[in-house]
Every structure is written in C-alpha cells, then in structure tokens.
N, C-alpha and C positions, 0 to 999 in steps of 0.2 A: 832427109835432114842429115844423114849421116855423112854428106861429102863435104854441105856446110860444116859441122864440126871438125871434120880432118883439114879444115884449112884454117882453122881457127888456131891463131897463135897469142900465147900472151908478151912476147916482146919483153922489153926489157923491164919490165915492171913483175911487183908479185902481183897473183893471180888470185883471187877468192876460191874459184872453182875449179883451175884447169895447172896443173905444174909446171915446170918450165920444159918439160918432154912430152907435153902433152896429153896425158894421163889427169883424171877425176882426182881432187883432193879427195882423202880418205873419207870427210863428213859430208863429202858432195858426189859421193858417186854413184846412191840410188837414184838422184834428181836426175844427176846427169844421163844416166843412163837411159832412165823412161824419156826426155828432152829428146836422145839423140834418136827415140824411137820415130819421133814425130816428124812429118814430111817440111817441107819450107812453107808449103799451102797450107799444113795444118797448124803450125804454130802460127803462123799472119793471124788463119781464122780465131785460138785462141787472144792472139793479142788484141785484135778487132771486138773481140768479144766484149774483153777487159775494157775496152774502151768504151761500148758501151752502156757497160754496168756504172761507171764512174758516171756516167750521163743522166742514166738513170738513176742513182744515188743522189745526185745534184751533187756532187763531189768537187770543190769549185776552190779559184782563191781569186785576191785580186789582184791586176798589177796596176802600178801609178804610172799614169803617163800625163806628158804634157797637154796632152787632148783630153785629158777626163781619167777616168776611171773605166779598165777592161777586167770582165769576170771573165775567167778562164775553166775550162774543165783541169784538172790534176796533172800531168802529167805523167807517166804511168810505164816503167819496162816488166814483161813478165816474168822474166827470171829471175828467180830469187838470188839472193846473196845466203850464205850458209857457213856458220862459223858454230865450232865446236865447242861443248857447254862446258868442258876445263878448261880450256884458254877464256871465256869469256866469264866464267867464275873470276879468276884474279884481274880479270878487268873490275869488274865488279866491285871487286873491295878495294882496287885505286880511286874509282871512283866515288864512292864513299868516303874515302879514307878525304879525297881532296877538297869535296864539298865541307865537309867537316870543319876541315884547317880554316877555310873559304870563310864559315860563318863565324869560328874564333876571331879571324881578324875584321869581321865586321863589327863585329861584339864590342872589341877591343877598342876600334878606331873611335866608334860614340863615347867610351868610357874614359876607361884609364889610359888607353895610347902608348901601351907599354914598346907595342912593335917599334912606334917611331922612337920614340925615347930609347931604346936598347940600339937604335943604328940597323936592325936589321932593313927596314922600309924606309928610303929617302920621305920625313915629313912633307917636302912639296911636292911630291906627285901625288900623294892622297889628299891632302886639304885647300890643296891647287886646283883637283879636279872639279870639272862640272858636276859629276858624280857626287861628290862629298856635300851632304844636306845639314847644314846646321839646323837645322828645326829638328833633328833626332836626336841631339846630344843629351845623353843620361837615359837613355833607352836603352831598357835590354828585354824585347820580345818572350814570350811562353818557350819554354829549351831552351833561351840563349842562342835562336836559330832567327835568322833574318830571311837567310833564303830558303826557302821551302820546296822550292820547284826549280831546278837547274838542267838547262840544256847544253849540254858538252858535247861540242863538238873535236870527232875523234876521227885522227887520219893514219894508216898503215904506210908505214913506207917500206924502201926496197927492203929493206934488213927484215920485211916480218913482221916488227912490232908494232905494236899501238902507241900513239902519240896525241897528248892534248894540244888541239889548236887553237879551242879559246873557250871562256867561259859564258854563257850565259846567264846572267842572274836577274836581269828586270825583269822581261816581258819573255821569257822563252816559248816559242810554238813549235809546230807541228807536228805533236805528239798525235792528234785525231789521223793524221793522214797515215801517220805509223802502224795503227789500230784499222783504218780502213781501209791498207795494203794487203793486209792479209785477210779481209774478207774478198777482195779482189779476184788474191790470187787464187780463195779456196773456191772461187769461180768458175774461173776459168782453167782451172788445173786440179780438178779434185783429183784425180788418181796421185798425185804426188807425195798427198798426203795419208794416204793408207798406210806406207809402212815406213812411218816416220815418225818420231818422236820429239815433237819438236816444242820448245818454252810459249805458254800461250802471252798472247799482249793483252786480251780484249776482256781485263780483268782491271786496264787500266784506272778507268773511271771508278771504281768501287775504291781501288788504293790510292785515287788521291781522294776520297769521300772522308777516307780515313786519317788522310795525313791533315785536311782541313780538320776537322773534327778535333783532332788531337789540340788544335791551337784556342779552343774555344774558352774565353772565360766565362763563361756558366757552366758549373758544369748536369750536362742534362744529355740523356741518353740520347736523342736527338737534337743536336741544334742544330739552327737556321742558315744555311751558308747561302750566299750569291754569289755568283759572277756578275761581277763589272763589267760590260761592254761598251765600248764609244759608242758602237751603232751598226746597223747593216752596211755601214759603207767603208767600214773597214778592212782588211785584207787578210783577214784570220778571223772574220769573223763568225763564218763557217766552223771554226773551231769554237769557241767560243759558245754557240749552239751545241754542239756536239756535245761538249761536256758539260755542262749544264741539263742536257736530258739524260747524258748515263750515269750523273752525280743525283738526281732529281731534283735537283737545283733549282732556284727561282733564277734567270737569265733577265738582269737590269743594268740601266742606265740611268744615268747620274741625276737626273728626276725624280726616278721610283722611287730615290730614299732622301731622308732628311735627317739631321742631330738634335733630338730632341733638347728640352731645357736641363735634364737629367744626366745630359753628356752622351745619351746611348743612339747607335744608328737605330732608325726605326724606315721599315719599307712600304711605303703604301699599298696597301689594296682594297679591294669591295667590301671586307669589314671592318677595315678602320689599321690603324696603324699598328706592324709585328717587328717586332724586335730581332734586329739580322746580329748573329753572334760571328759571323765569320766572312767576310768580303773577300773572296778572288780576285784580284782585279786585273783585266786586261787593259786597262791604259795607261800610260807615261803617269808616273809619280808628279809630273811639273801641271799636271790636267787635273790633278788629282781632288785636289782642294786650295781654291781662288783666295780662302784665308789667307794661306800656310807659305803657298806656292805662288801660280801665275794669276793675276788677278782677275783678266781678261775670259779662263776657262769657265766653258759650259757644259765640258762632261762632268766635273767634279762635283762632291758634296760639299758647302760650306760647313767649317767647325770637323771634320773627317779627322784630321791631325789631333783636335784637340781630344775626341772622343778614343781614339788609337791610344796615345800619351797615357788617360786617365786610366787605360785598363777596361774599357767599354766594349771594345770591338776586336776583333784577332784582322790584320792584315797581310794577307800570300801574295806577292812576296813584300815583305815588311816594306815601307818607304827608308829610302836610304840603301838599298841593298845593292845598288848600282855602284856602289865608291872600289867595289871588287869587281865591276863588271867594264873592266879599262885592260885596253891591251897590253899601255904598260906596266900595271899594276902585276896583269897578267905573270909579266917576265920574273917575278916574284915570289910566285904560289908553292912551288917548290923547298922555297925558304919557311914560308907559312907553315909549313910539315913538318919539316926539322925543329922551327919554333917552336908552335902550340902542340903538337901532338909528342915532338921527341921521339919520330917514326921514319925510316926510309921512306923515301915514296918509291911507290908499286908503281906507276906509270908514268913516264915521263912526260915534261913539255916541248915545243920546239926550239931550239936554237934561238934567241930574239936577241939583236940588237936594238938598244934603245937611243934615239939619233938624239936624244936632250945631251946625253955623254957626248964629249967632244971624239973623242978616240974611237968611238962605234960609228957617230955619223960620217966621221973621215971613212971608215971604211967604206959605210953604204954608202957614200957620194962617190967613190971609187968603182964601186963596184955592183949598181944599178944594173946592169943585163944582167944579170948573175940570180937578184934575189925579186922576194917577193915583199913591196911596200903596200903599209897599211895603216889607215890613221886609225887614232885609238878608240874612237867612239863613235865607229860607224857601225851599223848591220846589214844584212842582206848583202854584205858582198859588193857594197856600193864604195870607192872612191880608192880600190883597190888598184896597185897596176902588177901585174908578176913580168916580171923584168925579160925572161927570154924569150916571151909573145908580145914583147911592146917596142913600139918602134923607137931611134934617136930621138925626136920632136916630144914624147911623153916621157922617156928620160930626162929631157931637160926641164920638163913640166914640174915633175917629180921632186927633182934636184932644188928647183925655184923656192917648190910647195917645203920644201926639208927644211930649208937655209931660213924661210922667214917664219918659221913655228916648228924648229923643233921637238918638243914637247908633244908634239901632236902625231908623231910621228913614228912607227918601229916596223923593222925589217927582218926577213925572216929567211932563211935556207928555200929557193923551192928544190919541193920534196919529188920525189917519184911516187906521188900517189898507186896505190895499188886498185886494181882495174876488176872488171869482172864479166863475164859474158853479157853482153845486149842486144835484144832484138832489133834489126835496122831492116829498112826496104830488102835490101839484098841478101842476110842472113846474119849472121851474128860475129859481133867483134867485142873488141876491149873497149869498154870506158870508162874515165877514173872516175874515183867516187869517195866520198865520206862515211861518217856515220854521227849521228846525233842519236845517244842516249839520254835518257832523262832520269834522274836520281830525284825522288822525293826526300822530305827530312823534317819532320814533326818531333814528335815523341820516339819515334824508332825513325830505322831509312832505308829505302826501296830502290833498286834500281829497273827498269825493266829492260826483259829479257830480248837485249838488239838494239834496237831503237830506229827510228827513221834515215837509211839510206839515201843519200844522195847521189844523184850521178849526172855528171857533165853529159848530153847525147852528142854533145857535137867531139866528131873524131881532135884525138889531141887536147881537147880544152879540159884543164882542170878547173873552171866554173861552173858549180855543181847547183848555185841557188836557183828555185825555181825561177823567179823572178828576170832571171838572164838568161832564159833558155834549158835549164838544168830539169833533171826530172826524178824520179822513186822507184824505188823497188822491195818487197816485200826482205825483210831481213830474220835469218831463222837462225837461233840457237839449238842447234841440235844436240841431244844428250846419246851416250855412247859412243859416240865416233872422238876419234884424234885426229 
C-alpha cells in the first residue's frame, strides 16, 4: 500500500489528511499510518468487507426515478476524514451561536417583525416566501426555538476554513448514516481505533431523546414522543426507523393518531387511545394537516395545527420553521447575528449573490462559467448548475431560468472544496467532500461531534449528495492532536 500512498497527491485543493508535501496532518497520522501499513488487496478486502456489513445492516436509502422508486445500499468510503477537536470546538459554538440567531428571527418573523421593520431583512423575501406560513402568526413555541433539529451544511475551502453553505431547517436527514458510519468503520478497521481518542456519535439518539423531551407541555418524567413518517416508501425512511428505536419511540403515520375533542393528539393502540406529548415529524409541514394546509393530504392529522397553537402538543421542527430555511434568506444570517445576538459570528457564510438585486444578477448573467447557480428552495442538490462543469447550452438554460424569476434564484463563488483520501478500484486519490453537522436546540443545545461527510466519488465532481452518485465517510473528531 505504501507506493499507492507515495503517489498520492493532494493537488491544489486543502487536504483533510495528507499536506500539500505530502506528509500525515498532525491529527491524522496514526490513521495514516497503520492505512499505509495495509496492502492494495488488503484495504479492497476491508472496503469489500464494509460493504457488506452495510448489506447486512440493511443500511439502504432511496432514490426517485422516473421508473419507480430504487432502494439502494449506502454508499460507503473507508477512510475516515479526521479533524482536530480545537478547531472543531469553535466550529461548534458558530454553530450554535447561528442556529440561535436562526430561531430569533423565526421567532421574530410570526410576532413583532422587528427585523423587517428595522430594514435589516428586505420584508418581501420573507412574507413572499413559500416558506412563510400564516397559519403560525402569534406563535412562539417552548424556548422561543422553532428549529430544534438543524442540518448545516459545512464546506472547507482553499484557505482552511470552514464555511456555511446552507441551512437546513425542515426536514434535515442523515444523521443515522452519520451514527452507522462509524459502526462501519469500527468494522472493518478495528485496529484504528486502539489508540485513538476520538468524540463518540452513537449517543445520538439519547440527545435528541432529550432535546424532544425538553419541548413537552406536560411536564412528566417520561413523555410520549413519535416520529412522524409518510411511510416505507420514503427515501429516509431508513432513518426515520432508526431513530425511533434508539429514541424508544413509537415510529407513526398519520393514521396512528387523531385530535381529540380536548384539542390533545392522542395515538392509537391495543388499549385504547394515549396521549403523544411530542411529534417528530418527518414530513413536509404542507402534508402535515389537511385543515391548516393542503387539503388534499393523507399523511397528516386533521385539527394537528389547531392542537400545536393551543399548547397541546410540542412540534420538531415547529411548522413554519421553513421561512429561514431559503437560500436567499440564507444570504442574511450573518446579519441575524449582529442583529439578535449583538455577536461577531465565529463562521462564516459563502459569498452569495442575490439575482432579485438588479446589480448582482447583472453580474451572474455576466458571469455564469465562473459561479455556481442555485434556486432557493430546492434540496438534494437538485436543479443546481456549477458553472465550470456545465456546458454553453445550460448556461443559456440558466440565464432564461434567472431573467424570468429572479427571486428564485442565487449564485455563489465555486469554491475549491477540500478533498480527502478515497478508496477507488485502483488505490487511493482525492475527492471533494462536505460536512453536515447537526446542532440540536431544546432547552439547552448540542452539536455532535463531526457529523455526516459527504463525498463526490466521481474524480473532479464536487456533487457530493447521495442521491447523484455521491457517497460517506466515517468523520472523527479527535481530541489532542492540532
């Protein structure tokens, strides 16, 4: 293995594990090390392994195709990513510090509306939005927290640092595959973890047990939380499962419960109707409740809104929590900080042009090869184009899509993603990748320790979501190293 690693270059990008001389970053050089002990046939054999533990796990998501619906196994690199537990401490408290600002101005927005009213926050991009729920107004959730569960996606670029790329505040996932990468990897790679001290994850499910619990209006040593799920044919739904057995959760659909005449959710079972203090829910707030919202939906509860409003029920993440979770809201959040908190922010956001400004979209329509276009309220990485992998003919697609809704539209620097070692057929190279941590926020607020890495496998591409090809990797906080 060690001639694959001597040819192993990190290129113009930063490196997670390897410097730009070639040399083991300081918190990655016991990994490395015992890695470079291993033959080309032994690591395959470990990776092979890994694969089929994930099989055996039933470790699975789904993708949507025009043909149906495909379950898929994980996809899965074995080399860890490994990031040092001081630098990822003041990650830590940006992140917190942002989620915080994030749920002031949700706060804000149902109430007094002080932000728009002060000029900081252009009023029509937030009451414009799709996002923006009048059925919340005069709500303010247990903390004054709407989003309880946020998935922040986090990009390093050439410079080193950390960068927020976007928020997630509806529906965030893939926190389970974060949690069953490092069982994975403690698989296929026990010896790595001997002399290593590394932030454990798989405490997950107990700290959001907790962060639910905190939101409960009854208060009683135990209350009753569920998960919401659309159903098995959802694409996280895998997840969804997961958490609900390491929370000991009751795992329902929009059946199992009903709003009594008392206002209170009550969930069906063999003895008769129990009183659920805490809903999770993994579906679209618009599915949520047929009352409130889409008339038409049959995952929801009837009357869900109304028993939420009266103080009946705690809802993760609250309805409404979406009007922050807009890319161009995004371009924002920064402000949020100086605003509500009156705090420098610890971590920054990316560069964004907003193409509704006449003087940014002049630029981006100028200057399309260059950036990366993204509409505001899509996920998964769907309806993106990055300008220096996309040909004239989706430039001009682009350009069309700009001109007749800008509003919908914002552009961003690409970045030099930073890379990391990956196992490929032939031995190992660079490929770029993410990082999705997830900050809970109850009563108090958690972040855990990494979060779910992403990584493009295919040479070059920075599209990292599974969904397009993208895959995972086990992500370690190490404490004592720099």
């Amino acid at each position: 293995m060690e001639d694959i690693w001597n040819r192993y270059r990190a290129s113009d990008f930063f490196d997670e594990l390897i410097t730009e001389k070639g040399g083991a970053r300081v918190a990655a050089r016991q990994a490395v090390n015992m890695l470079r002990k291993l033959s080309g046939a032994e690591l395959a054999a470990r990776q092979e392994a890994s694969e089929v533990a994930i099989r055996d796990m039933g470790i699975s998501f789904t993708v949507y195709t025009e043909g149906g619906n495909i379950d898929r196994a994980w996809p899965f690199d074995i080399i860890p990513r490994i990031i040092p537990a001081k630098e990822w401490s003041r990650v830590s408290d940006g992140l917190v510090q942002r989620t915080r600002a994030l749920n002031c101005f949700i706060d804000d927005i149902y109430n007094k509306q002080r932000i728009l009213a002060d000029g900081v926050v252009p009023a029509e991009i937030v009451l414009e939005s799709p996002n923006f729920k009048e059925q919340c107004m005069g709500m303010s959730p247990r903390h004054g927290v709407w989003a309880h569960i946020c998935g922040t996606d986090l990009v390093r670029n050439g410079d080193g640092k950390f960068y927020v790329l976007e928020d997630n505040l509806r529906v965030p996932s893939g926190v389970s595959y974060m949690v069953e990468n490092r069982e994975i990897t403690k698989r296929a790679l026990p010896e790595l973890f001997e002399n290593h001290s590394i932030l454990p994850v798989d405490d997950y499910p107990s700290q959001l047990y907790s962060t639910l619990a905190s939101l409960s209006p009854r208060e009683r040593r135990r209350p009753t939380i569920v998960v919401l799920t659309p159903g098995i044919y959802n694409s996280a739904y895998f997840e969804h499962a997961f958490l609900a057995q390491g929370m000991g959760a009751e795992l329902v659909e929009g059946t199992d419960l009903f709003v009594g005449d008392d206002e209170c959710v009550y969930m069906r079972t063999v003895d008769g109707p129990a009183r659920v203090d805490v809903i999770y829910r993994r579906i679209d707030e618009d599915f949520m409740d047929p009352e409130a919202f889409r008339e038409d939906s049959v995952l929801g509860i009837p009357g869900l809104m109304r028993s939420w409003k009266a103080g009946k029920v705690a809802i993760a993440n609250a309805p409404g929590a979406g009007v922050a979770d807009d890319k161009v809201v995004y371009a924002y959040v920064l402000d949020m900080i100086r605003y509500y908190l009156r705090e420098k922010p610890i971590v920054n956001s990316v560069p964004t042009y907003l193409c509704m400004r006449e003087a940014d979209r002049e630029y981006v329509l100028a200057n399309l090869k260059n950036l990366v276009v993204k509409p505001a309220n899509e996920s998964g990485g769907y309806g993106i184009m990055v300008g220096p992998h996309s040909d004239a003919a989706t430039h001009k697609k682009f350009a069309k899509l700009i001109e007749e809704n800008p509003r919908n539209y914002i552009a961003q620097p690409t970045l030099s993603l930073s890379t990391a070692p990956t196992f490929i057929e032939n031995g190992v190279e660079p490929r770029h990748l993410d990082l999705r941590p997830f900050i809970l926020q109850g009563k108090d607020s958690w972040v855990t320790p990494g979060g779910l890495t992403r990584v493009a496998l295919v040479k070059g591409s920075l599209v990292v979501n599974s969904s397009q090809g993208g895959g995972s990797k086990d992500t370690w906080i190490v404490e004592g190293k720099r």
